[in-house]
NUBA-633631 format. One line per 3 residues: number of its first residue (from 1); their letters; for each residue x, y, z negated of C-alpha. Coordinates in Angstrom, 3 decimals. Layout:
// NUBA-633631
NUM = a = X Y Z  ...
// end
This chain:
// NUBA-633631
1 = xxx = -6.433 -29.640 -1.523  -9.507 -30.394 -2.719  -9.959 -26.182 -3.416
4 = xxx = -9.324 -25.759 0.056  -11.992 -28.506 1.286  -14.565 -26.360 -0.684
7 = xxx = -13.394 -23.157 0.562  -13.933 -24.598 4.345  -17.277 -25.792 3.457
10 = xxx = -18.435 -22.822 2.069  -17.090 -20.631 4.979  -19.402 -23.150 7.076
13 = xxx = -22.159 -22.870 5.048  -22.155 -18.908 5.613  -21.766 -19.008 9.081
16 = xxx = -24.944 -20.874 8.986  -26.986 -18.592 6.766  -25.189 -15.386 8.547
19 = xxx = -27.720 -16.165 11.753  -30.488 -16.427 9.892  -32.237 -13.437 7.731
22 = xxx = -30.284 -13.053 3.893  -32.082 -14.683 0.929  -34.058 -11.824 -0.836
25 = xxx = -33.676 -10.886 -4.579  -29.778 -12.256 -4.920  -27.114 -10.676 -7.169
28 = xxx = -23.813 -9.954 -5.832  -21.419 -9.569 -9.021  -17.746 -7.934 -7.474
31 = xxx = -14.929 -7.544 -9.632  -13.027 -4.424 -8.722  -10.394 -1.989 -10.177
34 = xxx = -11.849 0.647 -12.627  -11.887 4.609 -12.306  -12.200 6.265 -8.728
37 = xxx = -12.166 2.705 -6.535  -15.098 1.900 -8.849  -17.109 4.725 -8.293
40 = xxx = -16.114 4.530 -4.496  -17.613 1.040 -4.408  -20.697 1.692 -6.386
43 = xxx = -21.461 4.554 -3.621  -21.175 2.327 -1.064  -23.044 -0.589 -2.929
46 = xxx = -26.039 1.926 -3.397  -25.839 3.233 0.441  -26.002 -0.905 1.214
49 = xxx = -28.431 -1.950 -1.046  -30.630 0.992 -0.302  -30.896 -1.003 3.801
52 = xxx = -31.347 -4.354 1.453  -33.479 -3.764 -0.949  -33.599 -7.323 -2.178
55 = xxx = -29.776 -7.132 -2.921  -28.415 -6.108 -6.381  -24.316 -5.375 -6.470
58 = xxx = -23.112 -5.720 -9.912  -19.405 -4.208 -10.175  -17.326 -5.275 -12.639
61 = xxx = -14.592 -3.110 -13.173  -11.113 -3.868 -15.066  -8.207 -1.058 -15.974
64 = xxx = -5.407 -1.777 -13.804  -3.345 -3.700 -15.833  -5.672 -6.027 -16.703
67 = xxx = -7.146 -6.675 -12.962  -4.781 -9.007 -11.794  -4.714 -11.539 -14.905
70 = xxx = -8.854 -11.272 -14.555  -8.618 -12.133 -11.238  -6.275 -14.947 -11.301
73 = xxx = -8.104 -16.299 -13.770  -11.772 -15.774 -13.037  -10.428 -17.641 -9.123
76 = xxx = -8.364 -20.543 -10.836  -11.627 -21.276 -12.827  -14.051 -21.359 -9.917
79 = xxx = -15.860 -19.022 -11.616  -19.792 -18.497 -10.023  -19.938 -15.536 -11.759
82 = xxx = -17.861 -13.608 -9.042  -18.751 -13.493 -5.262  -16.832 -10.704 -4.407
85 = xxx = -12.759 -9.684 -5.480  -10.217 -6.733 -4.737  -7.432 -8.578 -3.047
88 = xxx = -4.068 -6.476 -3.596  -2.499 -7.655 -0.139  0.629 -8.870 -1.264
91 = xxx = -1.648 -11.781 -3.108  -3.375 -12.790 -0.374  -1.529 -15.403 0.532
94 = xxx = -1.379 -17.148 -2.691  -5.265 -16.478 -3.249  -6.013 -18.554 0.064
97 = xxx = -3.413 -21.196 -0.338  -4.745 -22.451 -3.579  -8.370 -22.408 -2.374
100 = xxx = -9.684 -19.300 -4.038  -10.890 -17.464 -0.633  -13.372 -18.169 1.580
103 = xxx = -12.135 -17.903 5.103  -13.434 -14.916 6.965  -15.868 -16.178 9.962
106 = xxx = -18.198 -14.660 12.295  -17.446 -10.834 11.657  -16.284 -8.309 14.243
109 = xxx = -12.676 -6.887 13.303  -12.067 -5.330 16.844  -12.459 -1.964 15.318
112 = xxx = -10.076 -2.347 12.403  -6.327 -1.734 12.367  -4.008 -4.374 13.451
115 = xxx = -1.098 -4.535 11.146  -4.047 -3.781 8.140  -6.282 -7.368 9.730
118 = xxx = -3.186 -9.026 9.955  -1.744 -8.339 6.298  -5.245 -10.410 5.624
121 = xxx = -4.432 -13.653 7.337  -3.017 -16.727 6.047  -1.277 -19.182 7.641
124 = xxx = -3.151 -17.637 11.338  -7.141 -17.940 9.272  -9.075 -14.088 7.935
127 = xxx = -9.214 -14.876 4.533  -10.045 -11.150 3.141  -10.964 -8.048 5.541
130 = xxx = -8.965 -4.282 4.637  -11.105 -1.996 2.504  -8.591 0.838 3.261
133 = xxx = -4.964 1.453 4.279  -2.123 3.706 2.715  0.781 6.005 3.818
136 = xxx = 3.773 7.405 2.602  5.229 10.988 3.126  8.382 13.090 1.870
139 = xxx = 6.451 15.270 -0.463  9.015 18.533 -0.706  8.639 21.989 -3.174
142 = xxx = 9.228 24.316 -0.728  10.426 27.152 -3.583  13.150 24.975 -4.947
145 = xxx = 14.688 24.713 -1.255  14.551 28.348 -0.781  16.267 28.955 -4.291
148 = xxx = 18.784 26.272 -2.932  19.132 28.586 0.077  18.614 24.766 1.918
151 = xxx = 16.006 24.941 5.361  13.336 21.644 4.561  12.286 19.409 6.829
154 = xxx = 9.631 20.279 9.195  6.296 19.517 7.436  2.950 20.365 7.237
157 = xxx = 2.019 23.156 4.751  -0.530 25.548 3.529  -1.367 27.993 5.644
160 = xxx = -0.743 26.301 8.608  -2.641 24.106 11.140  -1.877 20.875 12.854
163 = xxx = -3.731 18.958 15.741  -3.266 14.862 15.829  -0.534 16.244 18.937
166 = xxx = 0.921 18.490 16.846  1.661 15.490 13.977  2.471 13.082 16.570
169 = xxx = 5.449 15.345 17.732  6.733 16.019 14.412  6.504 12.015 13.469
172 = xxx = 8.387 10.946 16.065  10.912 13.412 16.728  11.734 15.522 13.809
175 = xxx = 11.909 12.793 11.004  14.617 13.203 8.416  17.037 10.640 7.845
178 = xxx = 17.832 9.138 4.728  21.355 10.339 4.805  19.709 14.099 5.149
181 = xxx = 17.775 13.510 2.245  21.052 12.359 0.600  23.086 15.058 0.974
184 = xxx = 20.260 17.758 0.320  19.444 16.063 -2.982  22.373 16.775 -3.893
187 = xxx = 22.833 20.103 -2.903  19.078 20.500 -5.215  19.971 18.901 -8.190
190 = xxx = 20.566 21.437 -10.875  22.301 20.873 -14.237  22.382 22.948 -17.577
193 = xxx = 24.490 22.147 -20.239  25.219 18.817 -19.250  21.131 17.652 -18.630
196 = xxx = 19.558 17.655 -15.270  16.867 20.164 -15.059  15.795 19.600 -11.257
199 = xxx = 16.420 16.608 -9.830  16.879 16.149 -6.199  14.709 13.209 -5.060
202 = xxx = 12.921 9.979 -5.735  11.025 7.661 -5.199  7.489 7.359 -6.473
205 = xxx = 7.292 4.117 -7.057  10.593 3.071 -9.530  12.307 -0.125 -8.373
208 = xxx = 9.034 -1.659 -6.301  9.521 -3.697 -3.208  6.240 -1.752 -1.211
211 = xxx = 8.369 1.576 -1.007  11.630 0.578 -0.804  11.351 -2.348 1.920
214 = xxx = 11.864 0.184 4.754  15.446 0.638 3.251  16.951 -2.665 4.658
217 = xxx = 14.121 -3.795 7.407  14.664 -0.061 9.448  18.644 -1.784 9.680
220 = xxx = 17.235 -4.727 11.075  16.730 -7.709 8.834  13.636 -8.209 6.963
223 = xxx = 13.638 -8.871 3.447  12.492 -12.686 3.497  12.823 -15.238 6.232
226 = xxx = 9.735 -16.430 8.419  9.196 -19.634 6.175  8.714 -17.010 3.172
229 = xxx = 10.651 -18.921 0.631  14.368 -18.091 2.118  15.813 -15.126 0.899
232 = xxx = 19.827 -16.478 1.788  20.725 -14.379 4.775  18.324 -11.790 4.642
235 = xxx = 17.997 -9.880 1.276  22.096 -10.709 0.820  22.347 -9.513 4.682
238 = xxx = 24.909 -6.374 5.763  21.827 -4.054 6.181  19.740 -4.534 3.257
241 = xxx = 23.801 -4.169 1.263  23.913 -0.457 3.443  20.252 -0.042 2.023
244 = xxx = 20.751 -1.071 -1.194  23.875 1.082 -1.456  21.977 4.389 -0.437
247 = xxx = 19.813 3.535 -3.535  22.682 2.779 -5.683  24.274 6.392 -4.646
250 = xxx = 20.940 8.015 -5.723  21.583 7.501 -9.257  25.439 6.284 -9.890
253 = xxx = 27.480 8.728 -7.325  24.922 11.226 -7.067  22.665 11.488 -10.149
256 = xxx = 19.890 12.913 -8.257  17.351 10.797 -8.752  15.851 9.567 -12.649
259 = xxx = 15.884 6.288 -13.747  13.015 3.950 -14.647  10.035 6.324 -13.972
262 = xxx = 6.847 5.451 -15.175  3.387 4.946 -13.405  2.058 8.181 -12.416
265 = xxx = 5.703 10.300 -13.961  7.140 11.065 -10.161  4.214 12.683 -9.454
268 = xxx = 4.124 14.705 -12.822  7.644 15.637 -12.233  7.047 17.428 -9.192
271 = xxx = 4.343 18.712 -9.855  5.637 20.901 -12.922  8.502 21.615 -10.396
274 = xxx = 11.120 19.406 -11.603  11.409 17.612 -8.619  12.576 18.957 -5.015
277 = xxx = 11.622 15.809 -3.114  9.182 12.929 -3.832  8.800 10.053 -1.086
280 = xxx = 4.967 8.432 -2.146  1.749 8.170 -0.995  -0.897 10.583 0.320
283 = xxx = -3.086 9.670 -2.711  -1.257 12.264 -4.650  -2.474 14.950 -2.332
286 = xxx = -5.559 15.879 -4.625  -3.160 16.237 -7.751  -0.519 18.233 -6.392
289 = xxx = -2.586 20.708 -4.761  -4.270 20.722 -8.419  -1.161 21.379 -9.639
292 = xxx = -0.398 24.832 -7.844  3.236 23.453 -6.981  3.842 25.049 -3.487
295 = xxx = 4.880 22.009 -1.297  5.056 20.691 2.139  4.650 17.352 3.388
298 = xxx = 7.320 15.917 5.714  6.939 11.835 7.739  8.951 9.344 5.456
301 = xxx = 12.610 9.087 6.246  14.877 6.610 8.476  18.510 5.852 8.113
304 = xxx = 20.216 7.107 11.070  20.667 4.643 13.999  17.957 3.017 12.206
307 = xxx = 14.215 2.079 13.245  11.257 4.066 11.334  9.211 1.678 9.566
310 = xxx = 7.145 2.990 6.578  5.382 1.149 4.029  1.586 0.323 4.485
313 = xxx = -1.049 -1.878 2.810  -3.640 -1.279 0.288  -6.906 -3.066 -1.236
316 = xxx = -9.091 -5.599 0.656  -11.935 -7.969 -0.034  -12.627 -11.012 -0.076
319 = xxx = -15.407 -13.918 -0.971  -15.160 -16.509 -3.554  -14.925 -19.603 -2.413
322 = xxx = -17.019 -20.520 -5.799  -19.649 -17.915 -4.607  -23.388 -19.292 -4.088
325 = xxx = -24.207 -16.276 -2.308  -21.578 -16.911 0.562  -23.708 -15.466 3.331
328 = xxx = -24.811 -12.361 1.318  -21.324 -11.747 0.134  -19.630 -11.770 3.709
331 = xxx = -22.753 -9.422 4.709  -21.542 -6.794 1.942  -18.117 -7.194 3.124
334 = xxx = -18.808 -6.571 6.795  -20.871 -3.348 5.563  -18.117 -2.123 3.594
337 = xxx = -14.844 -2.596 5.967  -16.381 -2.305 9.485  -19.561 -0.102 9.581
340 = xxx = -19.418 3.286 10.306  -21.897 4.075 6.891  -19.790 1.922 4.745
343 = xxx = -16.239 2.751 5.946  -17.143 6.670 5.929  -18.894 6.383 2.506
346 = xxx = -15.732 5.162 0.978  -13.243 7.315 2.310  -15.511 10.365 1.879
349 = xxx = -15.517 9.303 -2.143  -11.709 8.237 -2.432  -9.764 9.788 0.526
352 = xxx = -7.370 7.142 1.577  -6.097 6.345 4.755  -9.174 4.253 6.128
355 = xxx = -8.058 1.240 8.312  -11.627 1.354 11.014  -10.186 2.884 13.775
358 = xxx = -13.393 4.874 14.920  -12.637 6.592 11.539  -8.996 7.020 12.322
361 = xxx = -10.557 8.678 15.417  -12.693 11.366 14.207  -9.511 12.477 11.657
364 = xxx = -7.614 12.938 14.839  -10.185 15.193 16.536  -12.414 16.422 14.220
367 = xxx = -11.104 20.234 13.362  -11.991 19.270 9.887  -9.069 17.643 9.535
370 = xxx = -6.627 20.882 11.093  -6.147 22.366 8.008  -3.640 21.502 4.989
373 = xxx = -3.624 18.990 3.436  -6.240 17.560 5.274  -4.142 17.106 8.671
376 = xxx = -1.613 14.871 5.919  -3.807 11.780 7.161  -3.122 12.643 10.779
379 = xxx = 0.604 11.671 9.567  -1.046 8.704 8.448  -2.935 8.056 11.340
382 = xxx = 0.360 8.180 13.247  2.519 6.020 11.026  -0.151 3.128 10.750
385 = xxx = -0.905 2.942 14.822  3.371 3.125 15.199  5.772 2.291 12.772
388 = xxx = 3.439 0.701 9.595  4.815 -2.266 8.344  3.620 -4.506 5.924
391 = xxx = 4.927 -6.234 3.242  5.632 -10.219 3.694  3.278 -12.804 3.863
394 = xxx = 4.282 -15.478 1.612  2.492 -17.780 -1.709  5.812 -16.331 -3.850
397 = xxx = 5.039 -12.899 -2.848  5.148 -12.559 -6.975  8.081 -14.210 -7.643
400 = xxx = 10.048 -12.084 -4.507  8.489 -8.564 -6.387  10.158 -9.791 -9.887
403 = xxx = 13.522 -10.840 -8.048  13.513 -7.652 -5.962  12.270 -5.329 -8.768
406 = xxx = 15.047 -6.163 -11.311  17.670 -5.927 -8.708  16.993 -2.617 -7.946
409 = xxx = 16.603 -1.514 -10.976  19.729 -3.101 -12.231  21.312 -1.443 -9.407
412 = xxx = 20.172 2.001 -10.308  21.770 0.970 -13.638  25.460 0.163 -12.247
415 = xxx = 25.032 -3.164 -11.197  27.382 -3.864 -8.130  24.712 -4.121 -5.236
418 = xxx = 26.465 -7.075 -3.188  26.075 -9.121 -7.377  22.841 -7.949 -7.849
421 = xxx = 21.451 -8.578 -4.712  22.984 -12.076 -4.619  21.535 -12.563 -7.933
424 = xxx = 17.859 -11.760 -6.108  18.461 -14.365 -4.079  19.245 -17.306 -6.012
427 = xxx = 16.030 -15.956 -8.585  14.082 -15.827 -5.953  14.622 -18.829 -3.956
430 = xxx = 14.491 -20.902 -6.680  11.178 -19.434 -8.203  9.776 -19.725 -4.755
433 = xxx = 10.885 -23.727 -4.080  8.418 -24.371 -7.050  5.205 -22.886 -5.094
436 = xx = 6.400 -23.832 -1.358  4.327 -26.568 0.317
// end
């Protein structure tokens, strides 16, 4: 509580210096994600500081698997040596309900996303603002569907153009349905000597609740209750069981799909051509195309009779509540998620699916963006204004992952779904009642 008291006197304490001109000659340390996000930010630091010249941004980049353990620490420790963090948006909520954010005051977010501004709110207050978005597509090698004598989906491809009316059409009326995908796997799955040479489909992301939400929430019942701590109901529910079974198929009844892929090895698969179908994100686009695989890229999947939804979600930023530099850290933060020179400056160095709609514009028109795979974020644009989702909203956010993540992976090792799913639940709900208010 007494976290929280600070965090609301801080957030007044930058409204008040927002009016007013920023101190000169301040530091602005920012811990962030090392590799391409780092160079991303440290392009749009310099285009910031070079209109504030008495501002200094000092990044502080961590590998990956490191980040989140830095972070959680660094926060707990109200540690001045941070103003501004990467928020992964799944830990927003228990960031701001332990005190470590500053709320979000006096900034603009008309031109930013809905779903994305939302996905940064905590119990109704801004506590962190969306650097950028994501989106997933049904990546598909067109020459193992040919050899398969199977037709794909309809996708975008080399070769070919595609206006933002064009994507639109194919988006929301020539999706493939989960049970297509099913049955084509199989029919793409080849064997030699008893090993699987090509498999048929998977999943980039091995287990994790961000891609396979969609599976029970397109059948109607989210994954969590409202509260965010009941799972009874919900996870257990008839459609996640339908959702969880399609899964279960992939690699018990079918063996189309491998088990327990690594970061980064779905991707690596298809690319050597290994892999017929891949549903993950448009980040990959840069390394397949690098790869010389011949692919198309088709909207994510729906069951049949089912609603789309498609995962969303990506990085945001927010201020630490132990910050001294409150005001100049929201300024920096307001430059980087809603200015034209700051949003464009970051998507030109990383490409991902921005979440400032005057951006999400100019991919739509601009004939830059015709061409393959540059119309793939015009998919994008058309899943996050129409059937994004994000993930829940809830302090055990990292106890529902763990719970969720070894059910579906103890699924995809023979587990009975309606016992492993049940299992979730109880793990869950109990790790959760230890966090809840």
């Amino acid at each position: 509580m007494k976290l929280i008291k600070t965090a609301i006197v801080a957030s007044v304490m930058a409204s008040m210096l927002a009016g007013t001109a920023l101190a000169q000659d301040k530091t602005l340390n920012m811990i962030v994600i090392e590799g391409g996000d780092t160079v991303a930010m440290q392009a749009v630091a310099d285009a910031y500081t070079a209109a504030n010249p008495g501002i200094t941004i000092n990044l502080q980049p961590y590998p990956f698997a490191q980040f989140f353990q830095v972070a959680e620490l660094r926060l707990r420790s109200a540690d001045t040596g941070i103003d501004l963090v990467y928020v992964d948006a799944p830990l927003l909520a228990a960031y701001a309900s332990r005190g470590f954010l500053s709320p979000i005051e006096g900034v603009d977010t008309s031109t930013l996303v809905t779903s994305a501004l939302d996905a940064g709110k905590y119990e109704g207050t801004q506590f962190a603002l969306p650097i950028n978005n994501s989106a997933q597509v049904l990546f598909y090698n067109k020459k193992l569907f040919e050899a398969a004598g199977i037709t794909p989906p309809e996708g975008l491809t080399a070769g070919e153009t595609a206006t933002q009316a064009d994507v639109d059409t194919l988006a929301s009326t020539k999706r493939w349905t989960w049970e297509q995908v099913g049955d084509a796997a199989q029919k793409l799955t080849v064997s030699d000597g008893g090993r699987i040479t090509t498999y048929g489909f998977t999943v980039e992301q091995f287990g994790e609740l961000y891609q396979l939400q969609p599976l029970g929430e397109s059948l109607g019942t989210d994954v969590i209750g409202a509260d965010g701590y009941t799972a009874a109901g919900y996870l257990d529910s008839a459609a996640w069981i339908k959702g969880a079974t399609f899964w279960a198929n992939l690699y018990n009844e079918w063996n189309v799909s491998p088990k327990s892929l690594g970061y980064g090895e779905a991707a690596q698969l298809f690319g050597n051509g290994q892999l017929a179908m891949m549903a993950g994100g448009t980040w990959n686009l840069p390394g397949l195309t690098a790869s010389g695989v011949d692919y198309g890229v088709a909207p994510f999947p729906y069951f049949e009779g089912g609603k789309v939804l498609t995962p969303t979600g990506s990085w945001y930023v927010g201020v630490n509540a132990a910050s001294t530099n409150q005001a100049e850290a929201l300024d920096f933060a307001q430059f980087l998620t809603t200015s034209e020179e700051g949003t464009k400056v970051w998507f030109d160095s990383l490409q991902q699916l921005p979440t400032y709609t005057p951006l999400l514009d100019t991919i739509s028109t601009d004939p830059a963006f015709d061409a393959f795979p540059q119309n793939v974020f015009r998919m994008g644009v058309f899943d996050s204004l129409n059937t994004a989702k994000a993930r829940p909203i809830t302090a055990a956010y990292g106890q529902l992952q763990d719970a969720f993540r070894t059910a579906f992976v103890d699924i995809a090792n023979g587990v009975p779904v309606a016992d492993a799913l049940a299992s979730a639940v109880q793990k869950f709900e109990a790790a959760a009642a230890r966090v809840a208010p």
